[in-house]
C-alpha positions as a LaTeX table, in Angstrom:
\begin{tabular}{lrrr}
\hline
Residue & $x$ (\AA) & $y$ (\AA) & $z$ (\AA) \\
\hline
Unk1 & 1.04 & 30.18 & 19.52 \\
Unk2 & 3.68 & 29.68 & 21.73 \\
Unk3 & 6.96 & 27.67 & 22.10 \\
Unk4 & 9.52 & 26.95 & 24.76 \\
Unk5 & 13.18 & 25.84 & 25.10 \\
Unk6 & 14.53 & 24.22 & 28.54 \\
Unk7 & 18.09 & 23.98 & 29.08 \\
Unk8 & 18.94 & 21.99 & 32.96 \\
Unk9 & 22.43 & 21.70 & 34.75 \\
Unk10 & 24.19 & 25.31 & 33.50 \\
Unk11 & 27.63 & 25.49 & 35.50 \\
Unk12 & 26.75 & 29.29 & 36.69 \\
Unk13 & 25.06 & 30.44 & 39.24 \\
Unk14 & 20.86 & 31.74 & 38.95 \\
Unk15 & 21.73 & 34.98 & 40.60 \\
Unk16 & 24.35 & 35.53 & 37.58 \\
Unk17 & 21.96 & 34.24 & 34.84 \\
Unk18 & 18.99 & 36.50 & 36.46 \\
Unk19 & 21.28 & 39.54 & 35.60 \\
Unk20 & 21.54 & 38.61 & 32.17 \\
Unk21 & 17.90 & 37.31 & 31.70 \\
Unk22 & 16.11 & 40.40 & 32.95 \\
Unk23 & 17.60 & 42.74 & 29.88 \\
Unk24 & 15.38 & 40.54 & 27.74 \\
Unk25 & 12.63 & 39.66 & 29.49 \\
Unk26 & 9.33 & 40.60 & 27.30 \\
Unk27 & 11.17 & 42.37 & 23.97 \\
Unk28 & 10.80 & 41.12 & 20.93 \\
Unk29 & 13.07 & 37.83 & 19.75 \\
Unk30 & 15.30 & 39.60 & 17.59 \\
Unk31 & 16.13 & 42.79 & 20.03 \\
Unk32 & 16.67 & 40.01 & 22.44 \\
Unk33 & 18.97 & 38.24 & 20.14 \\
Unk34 & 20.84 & 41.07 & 19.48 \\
Unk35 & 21.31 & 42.14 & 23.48 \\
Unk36 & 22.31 & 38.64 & 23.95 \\
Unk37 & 24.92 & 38.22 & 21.65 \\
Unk38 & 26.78 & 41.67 & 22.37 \\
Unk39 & 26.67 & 41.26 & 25.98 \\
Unk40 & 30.31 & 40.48 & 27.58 \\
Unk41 & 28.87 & 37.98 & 30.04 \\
Unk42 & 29.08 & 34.27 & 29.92 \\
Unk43 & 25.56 & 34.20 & 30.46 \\
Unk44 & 24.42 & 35.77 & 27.70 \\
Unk45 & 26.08 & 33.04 & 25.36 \\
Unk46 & 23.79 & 30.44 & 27.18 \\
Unk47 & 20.56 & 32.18 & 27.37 \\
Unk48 & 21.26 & 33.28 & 23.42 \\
Unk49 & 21.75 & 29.33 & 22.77 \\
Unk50 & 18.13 & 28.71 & 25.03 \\
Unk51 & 16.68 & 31.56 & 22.96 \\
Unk52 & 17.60 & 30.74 & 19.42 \\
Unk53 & 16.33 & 27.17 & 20.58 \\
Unk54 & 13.01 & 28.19 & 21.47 \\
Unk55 & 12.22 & 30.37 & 18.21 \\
Unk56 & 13.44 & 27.28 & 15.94 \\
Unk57 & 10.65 & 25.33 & 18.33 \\
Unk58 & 8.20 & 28.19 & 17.30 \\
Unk59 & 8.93 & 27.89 & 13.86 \\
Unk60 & 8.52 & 24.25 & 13.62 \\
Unk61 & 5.59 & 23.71 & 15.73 \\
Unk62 & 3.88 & 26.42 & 13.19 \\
Unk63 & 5.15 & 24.65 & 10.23 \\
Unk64 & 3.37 & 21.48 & 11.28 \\
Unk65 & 0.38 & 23.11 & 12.12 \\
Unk66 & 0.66 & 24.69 & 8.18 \\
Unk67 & 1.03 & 28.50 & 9.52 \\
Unk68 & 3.86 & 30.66 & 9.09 \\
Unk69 & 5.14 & 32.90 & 11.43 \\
Unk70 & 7.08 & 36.32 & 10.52 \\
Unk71 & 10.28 & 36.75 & 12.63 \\
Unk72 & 8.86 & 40.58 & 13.58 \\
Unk73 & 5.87 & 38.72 & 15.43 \\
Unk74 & 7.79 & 36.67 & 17.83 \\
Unk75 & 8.59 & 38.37 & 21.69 \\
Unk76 & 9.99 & 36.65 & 24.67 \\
Unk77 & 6.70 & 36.13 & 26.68 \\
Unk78 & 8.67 & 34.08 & 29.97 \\
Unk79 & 11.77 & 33.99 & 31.29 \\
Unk80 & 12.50 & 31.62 & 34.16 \\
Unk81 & 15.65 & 30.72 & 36.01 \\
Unk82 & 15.48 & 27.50 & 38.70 \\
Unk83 & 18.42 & 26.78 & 40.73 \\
Unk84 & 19.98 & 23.02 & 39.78 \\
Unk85 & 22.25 & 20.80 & 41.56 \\
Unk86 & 25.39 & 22.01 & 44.12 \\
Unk87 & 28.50 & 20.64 & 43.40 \\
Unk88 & 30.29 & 20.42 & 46.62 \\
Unk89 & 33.71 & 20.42 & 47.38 \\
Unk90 & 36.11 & 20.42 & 49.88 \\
Unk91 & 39.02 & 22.96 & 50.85 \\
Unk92 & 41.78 & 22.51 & 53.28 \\
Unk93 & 41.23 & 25.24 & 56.19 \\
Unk94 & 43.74 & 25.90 & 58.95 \\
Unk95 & 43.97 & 23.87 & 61.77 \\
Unk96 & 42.79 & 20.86 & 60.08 \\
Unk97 & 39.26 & 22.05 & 59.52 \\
Unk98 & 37.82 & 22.03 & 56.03 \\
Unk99 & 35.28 & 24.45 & 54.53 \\
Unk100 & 32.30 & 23.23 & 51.90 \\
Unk101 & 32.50 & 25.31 & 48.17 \\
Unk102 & 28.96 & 25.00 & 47.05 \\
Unk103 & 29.49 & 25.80 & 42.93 \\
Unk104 & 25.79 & 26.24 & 42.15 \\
Unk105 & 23.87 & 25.70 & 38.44 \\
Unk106 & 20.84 & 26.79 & 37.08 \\
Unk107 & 18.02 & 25.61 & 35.00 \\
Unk108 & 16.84 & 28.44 & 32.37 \\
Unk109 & 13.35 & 28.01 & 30.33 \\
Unk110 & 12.37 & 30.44 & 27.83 \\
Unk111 & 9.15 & 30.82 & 26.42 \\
Unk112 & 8.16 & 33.13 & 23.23 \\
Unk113 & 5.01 & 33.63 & 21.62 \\
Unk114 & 3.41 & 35.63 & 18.88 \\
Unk115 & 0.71 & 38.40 & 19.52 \\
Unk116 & $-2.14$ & 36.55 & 18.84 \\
\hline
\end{tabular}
């Protein structure tokens, strides 16, 4: 069984979030938990957010089907960062030229599963 959480529009950029993400990508929910919420990036508070999302999912979507699920059982099985939207700005550059900021987002999706 298997359960996913999607979170779109992040205000960091994917080559950021792909630092973070790749500590946790195929442990087991609660090592990744526990990475996630001791890790000094900003990053980490998002993806633990997406995480904690998707094992709630888990645990619901087992409930209705009348099964329960052990917290031991559940691992990260995907990971998946997508870049989003630019945001682009404007600043003032000598001589009257201007140069483009591009602040960049990301889409994360995380999927976890149990072993069966």
């Amino acid at each position: 069984m298997e359960a996913r959480a999607l979170k779109k529009q992040i205000r960091l950029s994917p080559r950021k979030m792909r630092l973070v993400i790749d500590l946790i990508r195929g442990k087991k929910a609660a090592d990744a938990l526990n990475i996630l919420h001791f890790h000094p990036k900003h990053a980490a508070k998002e993806a633990e957010m997406v995480l904690r999302s998707a094992i709630a999912n888990l645990h619901n979507k087992a409930q209705e089907a009348g099964e329960r699920i052990n917290d031991n059982d559940i691992y990260v099985k995907m990971v998946q960062v997508n870049c989003g939207p630019f945001f682009k700005r404007i600043l003032p550059a000598p001589q009257g030229r201007a140069f483009r900021i591009r602040k960049r987002s990301n889409h994360l999706t995380i999927i976890v599963g149990t072993d069966k």
